[in-house]
N, C-alpha and C positions, 0 to 999 in steps of 0.2 A: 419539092419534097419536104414533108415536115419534118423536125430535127430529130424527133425518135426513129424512124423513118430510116433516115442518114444515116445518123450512128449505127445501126443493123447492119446494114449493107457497109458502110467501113469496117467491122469487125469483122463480118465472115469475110471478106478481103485480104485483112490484116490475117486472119488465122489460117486461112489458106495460103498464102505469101508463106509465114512463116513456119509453118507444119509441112507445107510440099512443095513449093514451086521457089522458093530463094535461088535455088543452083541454076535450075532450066531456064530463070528468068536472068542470070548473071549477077544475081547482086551477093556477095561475099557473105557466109555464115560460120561460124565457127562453132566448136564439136559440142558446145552448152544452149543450143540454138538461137545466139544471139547475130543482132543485124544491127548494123549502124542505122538510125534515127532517117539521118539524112536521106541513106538509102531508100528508106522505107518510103518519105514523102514526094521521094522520084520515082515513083515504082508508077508505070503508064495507068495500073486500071485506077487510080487515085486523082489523075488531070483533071478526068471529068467532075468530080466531088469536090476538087481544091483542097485537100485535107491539109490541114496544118499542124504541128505542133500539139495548139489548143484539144484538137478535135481526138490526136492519140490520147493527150494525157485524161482528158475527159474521159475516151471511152477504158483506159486501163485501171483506172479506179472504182467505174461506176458498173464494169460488168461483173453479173450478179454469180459468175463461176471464176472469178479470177482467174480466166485462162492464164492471161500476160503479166511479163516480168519488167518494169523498165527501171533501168539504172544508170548512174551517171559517174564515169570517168574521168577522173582529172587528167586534164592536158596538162601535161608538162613544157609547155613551147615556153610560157614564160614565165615570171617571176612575180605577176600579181598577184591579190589577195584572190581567194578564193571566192567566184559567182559563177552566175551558171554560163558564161558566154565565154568562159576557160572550161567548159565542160563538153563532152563529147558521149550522147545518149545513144545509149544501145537498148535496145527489147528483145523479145523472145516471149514464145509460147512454152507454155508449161508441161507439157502433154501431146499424146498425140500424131506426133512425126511419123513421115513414110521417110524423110530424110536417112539414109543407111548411117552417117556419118555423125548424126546426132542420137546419144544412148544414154549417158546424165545430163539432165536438165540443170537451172541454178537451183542448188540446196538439197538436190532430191537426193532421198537418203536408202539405202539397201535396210531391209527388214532380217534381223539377223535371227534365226532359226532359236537360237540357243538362250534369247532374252526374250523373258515375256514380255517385257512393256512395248516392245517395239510391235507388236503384233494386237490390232483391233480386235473386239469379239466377233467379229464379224467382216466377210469379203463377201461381197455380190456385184453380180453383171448382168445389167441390164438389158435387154433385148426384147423379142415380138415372137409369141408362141409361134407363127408361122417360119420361122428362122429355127426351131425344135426340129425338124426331120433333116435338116444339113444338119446341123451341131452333130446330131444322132451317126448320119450316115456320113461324115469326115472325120470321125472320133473323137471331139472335143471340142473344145472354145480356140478360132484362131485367130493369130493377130492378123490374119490376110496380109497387106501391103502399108502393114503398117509396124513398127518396131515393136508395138508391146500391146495387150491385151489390158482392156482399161477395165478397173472395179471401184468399186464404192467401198467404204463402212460406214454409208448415212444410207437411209431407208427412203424413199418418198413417201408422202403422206397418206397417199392413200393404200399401201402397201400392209400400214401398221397393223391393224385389226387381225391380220393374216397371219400375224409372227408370232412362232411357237418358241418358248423358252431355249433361248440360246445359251446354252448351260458351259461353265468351267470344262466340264467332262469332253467339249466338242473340242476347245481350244486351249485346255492347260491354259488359262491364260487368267493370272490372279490381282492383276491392273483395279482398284475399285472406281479410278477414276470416273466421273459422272456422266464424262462424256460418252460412258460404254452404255448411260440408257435410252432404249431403244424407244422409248416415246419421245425422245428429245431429238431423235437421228432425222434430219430434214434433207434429202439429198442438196448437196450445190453441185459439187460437179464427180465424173465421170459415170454417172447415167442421162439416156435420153431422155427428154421430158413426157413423150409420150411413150416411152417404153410399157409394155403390157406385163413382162413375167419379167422376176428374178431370177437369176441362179445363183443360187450358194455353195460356196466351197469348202469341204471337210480342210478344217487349220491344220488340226491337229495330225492329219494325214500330212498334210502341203509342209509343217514343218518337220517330219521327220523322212522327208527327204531331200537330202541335201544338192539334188541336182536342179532344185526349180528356186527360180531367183524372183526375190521380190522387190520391189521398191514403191517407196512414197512418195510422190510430190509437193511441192510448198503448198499445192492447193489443195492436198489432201486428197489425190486419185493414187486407187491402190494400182500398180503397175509389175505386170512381168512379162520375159519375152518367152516367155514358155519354155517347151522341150527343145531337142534341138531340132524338129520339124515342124516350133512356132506355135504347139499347139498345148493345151492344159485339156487332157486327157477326162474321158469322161468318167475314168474312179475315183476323180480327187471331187466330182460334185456331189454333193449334200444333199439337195433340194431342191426344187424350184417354186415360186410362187405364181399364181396369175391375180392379178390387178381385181379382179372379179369373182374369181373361182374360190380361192386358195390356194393350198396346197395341193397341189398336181402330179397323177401319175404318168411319167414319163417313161 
């Protein structure tokens, strides 16, 4: 198997491990959805691949959504200088969980209604026109089986040509930072790569209600678990775009 090859198939392993299967498989998670190292390179679907060490650190650096978190804890068993073989590595995925038990990730931060900075020009969720007549007929965007409804404030590229003035008026939101321009918005993560439409969410509705809750990720996926029936309701969207079309009447 070539090494690009490998590394694929170790991440979507890794991300599945640690997004769904840590508890059903037994290996211990705690409520930031971290896994001891060790665990992870005992974990059966990894014998055949021989993963090591190497092959995590490799693939949590060099994949291109930053899903993973990996960090290292000092053992306190003794009294040497600090290296890493007094260290004790845990990981975690950044997004994503069906885990019920895991709800903040490391560093993920609540987007608080009442501050504009904390709030992008922009939220959109990525999906497949043909997935528009469920959205339609379930009444909204829902997390399904999974703890939170994932969004963007990066655009894919080929999305751009399509986007209509995202004006203060939509978001109250008076941030000039440069990251807010939208020729520069490159999705990394929380859209699919081949996703066909966007849906966009009216902010300025979404913050003046105080019952839906937001949060950020350290990788920069907008995240909420919705209403309390899991689900972001079909008057809080704005828009939708298709990959092709435009802007679309829904």
């Amino acid at each position: 198997m070539e090494s690009s090859n490998r590394d694929i198939l170790i991440s979507k392993k890794l991300s599945k491990l640690l997004r769904h299967k840590a508890i059903s498989e037994g290996i211990p998670i705690d409520d930031k959805g971290f896994v001891n190292l060790n665990d992870v390179l005992k974990y059966k679907d990894f014998k055949s691949l021989k993963v090591t060490f190497n092959d995590i650190l490799r693939i949590v650096e060099e994949n291109n959504k930053k899903r993973f978190k990996l960090i290292k804890i000092k053992n306190n068993n003794n009294n040497n200088d600090y290296n890493d073989d007094d260290d004790d590595y845990f990981i975690s995925a950044l997004q994503g969980h069906s885990i019920s038990s895991i709800n903040l990730t490391y560093q993920m931060k609540e987007l608080n209604p009442m501050i504009d900075s904390d709030w992008p020009t922009f939220i959109c969720h990525g999906t497949f026109i043909e997935k528009l007549p469920l959205i339609k007929s379930s009444g909204g965007l829902s997390k399904m089986n999974r703890n939170h409804i994932h969004f963007s404030n990066s655009i894919p590229s080929q999305f751009l040509k399509y986007i209509p003035n995202i004006s203060n008026d939509n978001n109250n939101n008076n941030n000039n930072n440069n990251n807010n321009n939208l020729s520069e918005k490159i999705a990394i993560s929380g859209i699919r790569s081949n996703a066909n439409i966007l849906i966009f969410l009216n902010i300025k509705k979404i913050r003046n209600n105080s019952n839906l809750k937001f949060f950020k990720s350290l990788n920069d996926v907008i995240l909420t678990p919705g209403n309390d029936n899991g689900i972001i309701t079909l008057d809080y969207i704005d828009f939708i775009i298709h990959k092709d079309h435009g802007i679309i009447d829904w």
